[in-house]
TORKOL-4160 file (C-alpha; in steps of 0.2 Angstrom, whole numbers, padded with zeros to 4 digits, m for minus):
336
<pt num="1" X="0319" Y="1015" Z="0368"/>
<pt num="2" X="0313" Y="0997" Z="0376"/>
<pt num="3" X="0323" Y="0983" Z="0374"/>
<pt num="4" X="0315" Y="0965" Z="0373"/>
<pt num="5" X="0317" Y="0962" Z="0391"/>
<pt num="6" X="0304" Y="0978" Z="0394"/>
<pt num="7" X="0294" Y="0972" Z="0381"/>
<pt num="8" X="0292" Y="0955" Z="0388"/>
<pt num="9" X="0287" Y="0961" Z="0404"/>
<pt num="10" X="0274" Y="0972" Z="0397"/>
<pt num="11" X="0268" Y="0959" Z="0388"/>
<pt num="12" X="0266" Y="0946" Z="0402"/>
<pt num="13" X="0260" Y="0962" Z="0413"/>
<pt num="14" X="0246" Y="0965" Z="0400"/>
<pt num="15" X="0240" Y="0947" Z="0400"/>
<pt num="16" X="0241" Y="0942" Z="0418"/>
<pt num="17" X="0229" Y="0961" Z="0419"/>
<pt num="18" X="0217" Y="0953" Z="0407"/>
<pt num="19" X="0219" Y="0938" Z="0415"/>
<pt num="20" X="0211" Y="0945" Z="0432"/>
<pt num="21" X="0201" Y="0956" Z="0423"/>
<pt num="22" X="0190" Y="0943" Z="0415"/>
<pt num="23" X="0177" Y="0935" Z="0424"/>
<pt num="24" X="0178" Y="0917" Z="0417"/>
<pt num="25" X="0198" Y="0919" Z="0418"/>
<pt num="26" X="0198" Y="0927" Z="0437"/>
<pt num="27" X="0200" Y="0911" Z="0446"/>
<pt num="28" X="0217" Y="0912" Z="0438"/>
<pt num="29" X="0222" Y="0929" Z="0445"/>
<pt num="30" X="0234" Y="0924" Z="0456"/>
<pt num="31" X="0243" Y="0910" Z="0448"/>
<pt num="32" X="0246" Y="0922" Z="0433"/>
<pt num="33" X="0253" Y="0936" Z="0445"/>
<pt num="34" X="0263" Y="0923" Z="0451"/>
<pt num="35" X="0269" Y="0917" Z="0435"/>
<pt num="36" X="0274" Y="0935" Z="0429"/>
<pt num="37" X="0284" Y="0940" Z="0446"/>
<pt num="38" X="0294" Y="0923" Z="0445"/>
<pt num="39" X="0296" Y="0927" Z="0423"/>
<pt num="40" X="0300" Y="0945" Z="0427"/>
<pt num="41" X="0315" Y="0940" Z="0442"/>
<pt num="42" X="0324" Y="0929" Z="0427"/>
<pt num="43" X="0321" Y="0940" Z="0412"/>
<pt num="44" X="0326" Y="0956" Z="0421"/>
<pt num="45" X="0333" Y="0953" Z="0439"/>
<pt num="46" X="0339" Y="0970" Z="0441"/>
<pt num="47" X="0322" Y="0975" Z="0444"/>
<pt num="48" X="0325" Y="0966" Z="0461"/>
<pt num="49" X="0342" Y="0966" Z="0463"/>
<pt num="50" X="0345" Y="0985" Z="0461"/>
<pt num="51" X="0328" Y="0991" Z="0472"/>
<pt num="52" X="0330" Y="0981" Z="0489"/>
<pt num="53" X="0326" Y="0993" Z="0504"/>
<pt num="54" X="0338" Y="0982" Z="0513"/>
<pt num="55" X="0348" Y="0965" Z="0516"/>
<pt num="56" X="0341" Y="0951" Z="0503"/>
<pt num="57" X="0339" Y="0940" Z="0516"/>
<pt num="58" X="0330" Y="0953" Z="0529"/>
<pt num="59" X="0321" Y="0957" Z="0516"/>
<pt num="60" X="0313" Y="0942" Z="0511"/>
<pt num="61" X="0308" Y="0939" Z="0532"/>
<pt num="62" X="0301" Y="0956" Z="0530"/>
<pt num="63" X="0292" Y="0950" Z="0515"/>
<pt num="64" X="0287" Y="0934" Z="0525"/>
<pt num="65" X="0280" Y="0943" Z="0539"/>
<pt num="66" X="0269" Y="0953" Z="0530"/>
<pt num="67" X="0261" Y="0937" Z="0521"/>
<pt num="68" X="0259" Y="0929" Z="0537"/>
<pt num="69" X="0251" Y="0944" Z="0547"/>
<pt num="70" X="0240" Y="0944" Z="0533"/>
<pt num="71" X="0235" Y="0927" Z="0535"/>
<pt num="72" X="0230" Y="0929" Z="0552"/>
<pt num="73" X="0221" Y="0943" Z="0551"/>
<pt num="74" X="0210" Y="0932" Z="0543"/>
<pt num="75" X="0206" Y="0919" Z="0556"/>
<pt num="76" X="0196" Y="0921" Z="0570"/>
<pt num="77" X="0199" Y="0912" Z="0588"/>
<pt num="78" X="0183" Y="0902" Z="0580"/>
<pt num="79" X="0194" Y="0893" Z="0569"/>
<pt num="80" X="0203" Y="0886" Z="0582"/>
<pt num="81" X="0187" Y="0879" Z="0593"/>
<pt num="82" X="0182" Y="0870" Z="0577"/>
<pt num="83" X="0195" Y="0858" Z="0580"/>
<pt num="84" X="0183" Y="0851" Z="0592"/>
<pt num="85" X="0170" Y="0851" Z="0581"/>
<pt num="86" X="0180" Y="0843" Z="0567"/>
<pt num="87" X="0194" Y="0834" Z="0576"/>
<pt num="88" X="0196" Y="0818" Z="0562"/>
<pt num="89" X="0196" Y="0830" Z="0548"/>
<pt num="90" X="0212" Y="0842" Z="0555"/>
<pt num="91" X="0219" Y="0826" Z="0563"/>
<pt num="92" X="0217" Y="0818" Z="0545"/>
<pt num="93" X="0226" Y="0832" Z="0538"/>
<pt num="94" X="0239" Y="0835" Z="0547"/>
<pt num="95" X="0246" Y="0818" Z="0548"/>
<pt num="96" X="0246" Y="0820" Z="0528"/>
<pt num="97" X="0253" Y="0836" Z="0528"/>
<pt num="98" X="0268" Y="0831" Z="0537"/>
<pt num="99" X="0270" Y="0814" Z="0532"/>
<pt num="100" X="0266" Y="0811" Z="0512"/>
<pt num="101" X="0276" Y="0828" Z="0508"/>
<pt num="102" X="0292" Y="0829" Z="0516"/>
<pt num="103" X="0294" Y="0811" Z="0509"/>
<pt num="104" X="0287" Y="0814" Z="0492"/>
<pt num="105" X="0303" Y="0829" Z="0492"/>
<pt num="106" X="0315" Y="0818" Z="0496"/>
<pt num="107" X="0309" Y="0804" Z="0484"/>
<pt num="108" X="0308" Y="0815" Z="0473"/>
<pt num="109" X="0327" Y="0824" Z="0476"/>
<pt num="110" X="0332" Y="0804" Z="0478"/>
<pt num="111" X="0325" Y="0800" Z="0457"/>
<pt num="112" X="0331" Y="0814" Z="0448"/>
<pt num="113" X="0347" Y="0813" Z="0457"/>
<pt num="114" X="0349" Y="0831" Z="0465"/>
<pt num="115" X="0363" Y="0837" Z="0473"/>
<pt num="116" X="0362" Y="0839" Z="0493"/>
<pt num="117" X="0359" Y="0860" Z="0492"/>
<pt num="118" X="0346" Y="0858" Z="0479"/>
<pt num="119" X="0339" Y="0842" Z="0488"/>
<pt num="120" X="0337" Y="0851" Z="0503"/>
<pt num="121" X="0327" Y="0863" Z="0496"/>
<pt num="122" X="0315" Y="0849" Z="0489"/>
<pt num="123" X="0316" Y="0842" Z="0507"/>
<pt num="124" X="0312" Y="0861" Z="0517"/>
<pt num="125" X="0297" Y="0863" Z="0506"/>
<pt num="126" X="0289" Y="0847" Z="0507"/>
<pt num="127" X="0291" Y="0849" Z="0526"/>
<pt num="128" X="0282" Y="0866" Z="0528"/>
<pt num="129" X="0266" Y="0868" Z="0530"/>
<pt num="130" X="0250" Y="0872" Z="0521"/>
<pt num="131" X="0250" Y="0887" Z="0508"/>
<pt num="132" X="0241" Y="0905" Z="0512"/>
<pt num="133" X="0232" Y="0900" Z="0494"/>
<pt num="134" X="0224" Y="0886" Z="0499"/>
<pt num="135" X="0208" Y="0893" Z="0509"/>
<pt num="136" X="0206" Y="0903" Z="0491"/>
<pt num="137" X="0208" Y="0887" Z="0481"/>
<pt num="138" X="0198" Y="0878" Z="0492"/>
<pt num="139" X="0182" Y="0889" Z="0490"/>
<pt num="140" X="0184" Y="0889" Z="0471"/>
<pt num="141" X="0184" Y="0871" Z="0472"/>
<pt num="142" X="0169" Y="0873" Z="0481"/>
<pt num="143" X="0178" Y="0862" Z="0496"/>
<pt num="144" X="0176" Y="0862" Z="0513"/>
<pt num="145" X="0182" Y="0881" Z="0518"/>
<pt num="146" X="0181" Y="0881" Z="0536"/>
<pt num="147" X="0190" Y="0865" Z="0538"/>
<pt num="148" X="0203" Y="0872" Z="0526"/>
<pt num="149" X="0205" Y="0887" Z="0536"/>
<pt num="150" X="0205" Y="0876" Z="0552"/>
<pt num="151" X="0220" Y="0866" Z="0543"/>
<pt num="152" X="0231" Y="0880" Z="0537"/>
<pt num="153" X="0233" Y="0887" Z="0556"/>
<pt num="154" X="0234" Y="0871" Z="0564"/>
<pt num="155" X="0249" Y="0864" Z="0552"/>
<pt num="156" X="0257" Y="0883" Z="0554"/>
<pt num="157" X="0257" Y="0880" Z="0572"/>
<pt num="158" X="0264" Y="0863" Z="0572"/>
<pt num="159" X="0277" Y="0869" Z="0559"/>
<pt num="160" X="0289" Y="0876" Z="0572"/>
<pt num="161" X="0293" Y="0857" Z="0578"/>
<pt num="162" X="0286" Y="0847" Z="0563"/>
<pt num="163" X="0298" Y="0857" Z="0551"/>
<pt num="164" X="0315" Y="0855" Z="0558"/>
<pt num="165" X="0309" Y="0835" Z="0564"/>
<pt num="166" X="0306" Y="0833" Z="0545"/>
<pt num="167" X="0321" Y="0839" Z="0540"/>
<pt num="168" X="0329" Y="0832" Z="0552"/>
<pt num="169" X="0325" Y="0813" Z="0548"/>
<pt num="170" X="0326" Y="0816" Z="0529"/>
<pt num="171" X="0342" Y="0829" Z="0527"/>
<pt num="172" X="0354" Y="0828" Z="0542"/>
<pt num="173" X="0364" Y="0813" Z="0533"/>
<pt num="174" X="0369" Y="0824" Z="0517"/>
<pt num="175" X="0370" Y="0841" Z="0525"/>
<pt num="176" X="0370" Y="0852" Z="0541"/>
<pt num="177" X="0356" Y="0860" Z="0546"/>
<pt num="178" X="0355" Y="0873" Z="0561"/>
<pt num="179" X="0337" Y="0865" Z="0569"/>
<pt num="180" X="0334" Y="0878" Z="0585"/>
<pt num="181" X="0339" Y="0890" Z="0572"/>
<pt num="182" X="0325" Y="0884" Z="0562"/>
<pt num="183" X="0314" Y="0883" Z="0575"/>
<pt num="184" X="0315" Y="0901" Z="0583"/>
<pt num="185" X="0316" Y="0907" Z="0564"/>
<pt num="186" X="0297" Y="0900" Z="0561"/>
<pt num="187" X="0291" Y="0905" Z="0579"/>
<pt num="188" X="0297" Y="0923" Z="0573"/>
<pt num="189" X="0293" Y="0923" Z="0554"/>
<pt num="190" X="0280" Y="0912" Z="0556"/>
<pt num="191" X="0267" Y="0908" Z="0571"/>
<pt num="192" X="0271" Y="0926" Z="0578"/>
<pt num="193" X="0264" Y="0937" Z="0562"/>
<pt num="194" X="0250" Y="0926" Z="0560"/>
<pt num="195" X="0245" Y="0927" Z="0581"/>
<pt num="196" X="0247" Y="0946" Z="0579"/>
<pt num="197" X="0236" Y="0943" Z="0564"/>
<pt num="198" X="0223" Y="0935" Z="0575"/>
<pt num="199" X="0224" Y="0947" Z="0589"/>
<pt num="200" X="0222" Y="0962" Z="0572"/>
<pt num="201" X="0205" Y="0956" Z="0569"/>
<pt num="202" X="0199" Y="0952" Z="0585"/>
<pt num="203" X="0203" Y="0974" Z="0586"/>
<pt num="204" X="0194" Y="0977" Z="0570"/>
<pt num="205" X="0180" Y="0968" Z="0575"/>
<pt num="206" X="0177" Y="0977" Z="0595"/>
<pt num="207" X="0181" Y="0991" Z="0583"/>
<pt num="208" X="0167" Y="0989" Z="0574"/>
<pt num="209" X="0180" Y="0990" Z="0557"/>
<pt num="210" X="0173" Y="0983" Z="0542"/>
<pt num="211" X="0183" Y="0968" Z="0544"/>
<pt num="212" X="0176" Y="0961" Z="0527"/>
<pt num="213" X="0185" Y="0976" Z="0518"/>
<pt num="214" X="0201" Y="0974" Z="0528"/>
<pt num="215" X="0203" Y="0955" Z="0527"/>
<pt num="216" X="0201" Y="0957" Z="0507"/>
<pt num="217" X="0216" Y="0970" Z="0508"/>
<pt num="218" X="0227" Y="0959" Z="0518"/>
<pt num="219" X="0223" Y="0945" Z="0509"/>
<pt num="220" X="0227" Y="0956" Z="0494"/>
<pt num="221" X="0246" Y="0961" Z="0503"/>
<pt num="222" X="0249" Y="0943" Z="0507"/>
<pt num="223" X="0248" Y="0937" Z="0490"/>
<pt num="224" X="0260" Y="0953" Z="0484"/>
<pt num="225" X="0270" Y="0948" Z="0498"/>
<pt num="226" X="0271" Y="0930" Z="0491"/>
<pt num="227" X="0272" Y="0935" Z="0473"/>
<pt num="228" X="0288" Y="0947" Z="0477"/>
<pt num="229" X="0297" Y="0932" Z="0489"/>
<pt num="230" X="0298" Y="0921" Z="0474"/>
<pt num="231" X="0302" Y="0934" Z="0461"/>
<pt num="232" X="0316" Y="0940" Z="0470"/>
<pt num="233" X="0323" Y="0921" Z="0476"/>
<pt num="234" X="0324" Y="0920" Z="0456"/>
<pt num="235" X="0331" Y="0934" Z="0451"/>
<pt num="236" X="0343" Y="0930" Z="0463"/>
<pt num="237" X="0346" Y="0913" Z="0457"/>
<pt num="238" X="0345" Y="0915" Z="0440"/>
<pt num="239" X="0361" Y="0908" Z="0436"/>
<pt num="240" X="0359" Y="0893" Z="0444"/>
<pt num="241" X="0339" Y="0892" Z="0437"/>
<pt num="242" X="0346" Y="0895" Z="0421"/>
<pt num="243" X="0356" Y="0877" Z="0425"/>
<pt num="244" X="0345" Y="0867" Z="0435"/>
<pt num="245" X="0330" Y="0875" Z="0432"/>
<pt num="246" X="0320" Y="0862" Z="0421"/>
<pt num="247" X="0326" Y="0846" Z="0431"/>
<pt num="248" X="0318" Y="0857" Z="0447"/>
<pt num="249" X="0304" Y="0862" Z="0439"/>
<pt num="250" X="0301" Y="0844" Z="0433"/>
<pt num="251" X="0305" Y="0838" Z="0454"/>
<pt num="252" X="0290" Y="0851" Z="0460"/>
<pt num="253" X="0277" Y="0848" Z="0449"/>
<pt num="254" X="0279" Y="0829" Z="0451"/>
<pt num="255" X="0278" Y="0833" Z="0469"/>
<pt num="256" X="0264" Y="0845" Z="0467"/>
<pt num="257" X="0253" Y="0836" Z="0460"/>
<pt num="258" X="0257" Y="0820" Z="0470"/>
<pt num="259" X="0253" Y="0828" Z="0485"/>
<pt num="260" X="0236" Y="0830" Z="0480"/>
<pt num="261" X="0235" Y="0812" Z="0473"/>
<pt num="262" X="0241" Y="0805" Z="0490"/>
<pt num="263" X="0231" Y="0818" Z="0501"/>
<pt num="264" X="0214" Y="0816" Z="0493"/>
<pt num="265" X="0215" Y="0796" Z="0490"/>
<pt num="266" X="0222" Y="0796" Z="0510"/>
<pt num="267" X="0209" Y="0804" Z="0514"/>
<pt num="268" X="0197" Y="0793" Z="0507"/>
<pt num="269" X="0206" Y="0778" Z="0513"/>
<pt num="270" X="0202" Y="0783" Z="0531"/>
<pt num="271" X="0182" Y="0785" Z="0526"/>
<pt num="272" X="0181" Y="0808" Z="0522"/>
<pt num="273" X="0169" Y="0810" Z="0511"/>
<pt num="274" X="0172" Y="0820" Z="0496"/>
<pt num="275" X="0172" Y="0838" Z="0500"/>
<pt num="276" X="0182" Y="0834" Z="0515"/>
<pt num="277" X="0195" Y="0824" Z="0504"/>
<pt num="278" X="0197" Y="0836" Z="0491"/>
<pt num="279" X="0200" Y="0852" Z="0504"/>
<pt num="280" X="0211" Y="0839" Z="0513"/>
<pt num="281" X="0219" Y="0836" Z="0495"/>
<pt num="282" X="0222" Y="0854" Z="0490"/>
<pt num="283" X="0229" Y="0858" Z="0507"/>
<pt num="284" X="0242" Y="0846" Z="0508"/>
<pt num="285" X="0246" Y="0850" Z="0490"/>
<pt num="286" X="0248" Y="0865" Z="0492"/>
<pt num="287" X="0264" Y="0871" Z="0502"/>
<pt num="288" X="0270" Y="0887" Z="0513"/>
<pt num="289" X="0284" Y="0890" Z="0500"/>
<pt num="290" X="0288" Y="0910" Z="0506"/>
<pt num="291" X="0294" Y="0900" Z="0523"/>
<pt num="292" X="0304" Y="0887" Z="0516"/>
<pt num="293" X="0312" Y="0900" Z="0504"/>
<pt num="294" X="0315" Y="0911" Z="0520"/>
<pt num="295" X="0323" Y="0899" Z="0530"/>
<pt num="296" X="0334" Y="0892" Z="0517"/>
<pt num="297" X="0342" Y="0912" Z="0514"/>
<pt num="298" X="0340" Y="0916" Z="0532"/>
<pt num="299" X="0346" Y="0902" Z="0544"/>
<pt num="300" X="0353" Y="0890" Z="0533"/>
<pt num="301" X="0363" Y="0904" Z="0522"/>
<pt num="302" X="0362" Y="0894" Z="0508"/>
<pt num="303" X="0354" Y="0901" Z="0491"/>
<pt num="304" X="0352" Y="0886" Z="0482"/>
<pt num="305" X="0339" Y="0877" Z="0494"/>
<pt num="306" X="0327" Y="0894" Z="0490"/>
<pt num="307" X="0325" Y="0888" Z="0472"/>
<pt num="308" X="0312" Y="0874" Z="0473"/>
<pt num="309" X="0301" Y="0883" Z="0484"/>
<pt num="310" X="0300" Y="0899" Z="0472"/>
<pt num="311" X="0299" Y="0888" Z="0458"/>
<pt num="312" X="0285" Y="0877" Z="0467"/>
<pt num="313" X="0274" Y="0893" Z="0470"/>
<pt num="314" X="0270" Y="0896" Z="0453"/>
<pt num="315" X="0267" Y="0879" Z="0451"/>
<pt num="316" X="0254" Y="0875" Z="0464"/>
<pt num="317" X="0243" Y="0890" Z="0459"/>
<pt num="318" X="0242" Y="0886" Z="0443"/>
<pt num="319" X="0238" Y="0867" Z="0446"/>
<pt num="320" X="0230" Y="0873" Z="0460"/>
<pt num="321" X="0218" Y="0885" Z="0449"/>
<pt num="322" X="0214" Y="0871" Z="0437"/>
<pt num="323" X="0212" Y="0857" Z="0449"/>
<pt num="324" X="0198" Y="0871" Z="0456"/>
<pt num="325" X="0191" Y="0874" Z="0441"/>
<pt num="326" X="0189" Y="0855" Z="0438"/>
<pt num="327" X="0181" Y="0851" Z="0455"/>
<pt num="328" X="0168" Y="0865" Z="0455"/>
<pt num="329" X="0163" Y="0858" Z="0438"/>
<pt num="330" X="0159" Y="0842" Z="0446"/>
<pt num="331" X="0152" Y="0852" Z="0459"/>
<pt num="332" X="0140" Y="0859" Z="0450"/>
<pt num="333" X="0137" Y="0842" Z="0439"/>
<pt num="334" X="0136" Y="0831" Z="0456"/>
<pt num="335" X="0120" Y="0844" Z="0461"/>
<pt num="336" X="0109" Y="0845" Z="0447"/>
């Protein structure tokens, strides 16, 4: 006989189904899967816990690899040459990325007063790079999708040195952080998937493999990859979520939905025009949470500093989702 737990999860299963299945819901697909793999790793964390193939932590770079390789099997090396053709836009970008958001998490951390694990967390998150959602959210916003693609490579490839520097200036007072650690961790997790990614559909394409179909699919793997990181950071943390969980979810929404803030009215500051500044907007936003989770379990052995970027996943998608929602609107409004 099901117990409540099951039927929770049934429930929240059925709606996040109807949820995709919809046509004027769809754009929420995501987020929802999101929402129901972070509700499923506090409700019922054996469900995690009791089916890991292997070690928690090798499991989640597993998991991170995967996402990442299916990334960059979506990018071509003409995302890269576009830098030259967009230069103010990237360089725009990733000044923002780098700068508001690693100081909006330790801002953040600083109000609500968190302690130095938890505001680590809030400090590794802000100092990632862009999210694998944002090239989706962007073209449901009806933004700027090749600069946004353009973006998310470029500030993955920075994070390697960017990451560590952040954390660096904003952490090392309160805790010890190993940074060549970090480093070679994001090289490995990281910027190697996501090249091998590149190299994949370079393949696929002298193939002749319906590259269309395949990027779909791995776009389809990533997302699971992303939805099962932050599920099991909580179900593994669901004692300490169960304490801290409402000031946390309170730090990374505010730091959420000030990343957008900043991003798009920074980018207008400089002279972007509006489709430019919203795409700028969602990508700084919207954060690589899967990599700050990995290399809070992986490097820095510490559990707690996982929770704000598996609670900041659900989050962004669902701001991210509505925020997309809102601009295309306009969108729509702004051509008639």
């Amino acid at each position: 006989m099901l117990g409540a737990p099951e039927i929770s999860l049934l429930v929240l299963l059925g709606i996040a189904t109807i949820v995709a299945w919809h046509p004027k819901s769809r754009v929420y697909a995501f987020a929802s899967w999101v929402v129901v793999a972070v509700l499923a790793g506090l409700i019922e964390p054996r469900l995690y816990l009791n089916n890991l193939p292997m070690d928690y932590s090798k499991f989640l770079t597993v998991l991170l690899q995967i996402a990442m390789f299916g990334m960059g099997a979506t990018l071509t090396v003409e995302d890269f040459v576009r830098i030259l053709k967009m230069p103010r836009g990237v360089l725009v970008g990733a000044v923002l990325q780098f700068s508001v958001m690693p100081l909006l998490g330790w801002t953040v951390s600083q109000l609500l007063g968190l302690p130095a694990e938890l505001a680590l967390g809030m400090i590794l998150l802000g100092a990632s790079p862009g999210g694998i959602s944002s090239n989706v959210i962007t073209y449901l916003a009806k933004g700027n999708v090749a600069l946004s693609v353009t973006m998310t490579a470029v500030s993955t490839l920075l994070a390697p040195v960017m990451t560590p520097l952040m954390v660096y200036l904003y952490a090392r007072q309160n805790i010890d952080v190993d940074y060549v650690g970090m480093f070679w961790s994001i090289l490995a997790t990281v910027v190697v998937p996501v090249l091998l990614g590149l190299v994949a559909n370079g393949l696929m394409k002298r193939w002749k493999i319906d590259t269309g179909k395949a990027e779909r699919w791995l776009a389809i793997l990533s997302m699971v990859a992303i939805c099962l990181i932050c599920g099991l950071i909580c179900a593994k943390s669901q004692g300490q979520i169960a304490k801290v969980g409402l000031v946390l979810l309170v730090g990374v929404t505010i730091h959420n939905i000030f990343g957008y803030l900043l991003g798009y009215w920074g980018s207008r500051v400089v002279g972007m025009n509006e489709q430019d500044s919203r795409t700028i907007a969602i990508e700084v936003g919207l954060q690589n949470g899967g990599m700050a989770a990995n290399l809070a379990t992986d490097v820095l052995k510490n559990a707690s500093a996982a929770i704000a970027p598996a609670l900041f996943a659900p989050v962004m998608n669902v701001t991210g989702s509505i925020l997309a929602a809102i601009w295309a609107q306009q969108s729509k409004t702004e051509q008639k």
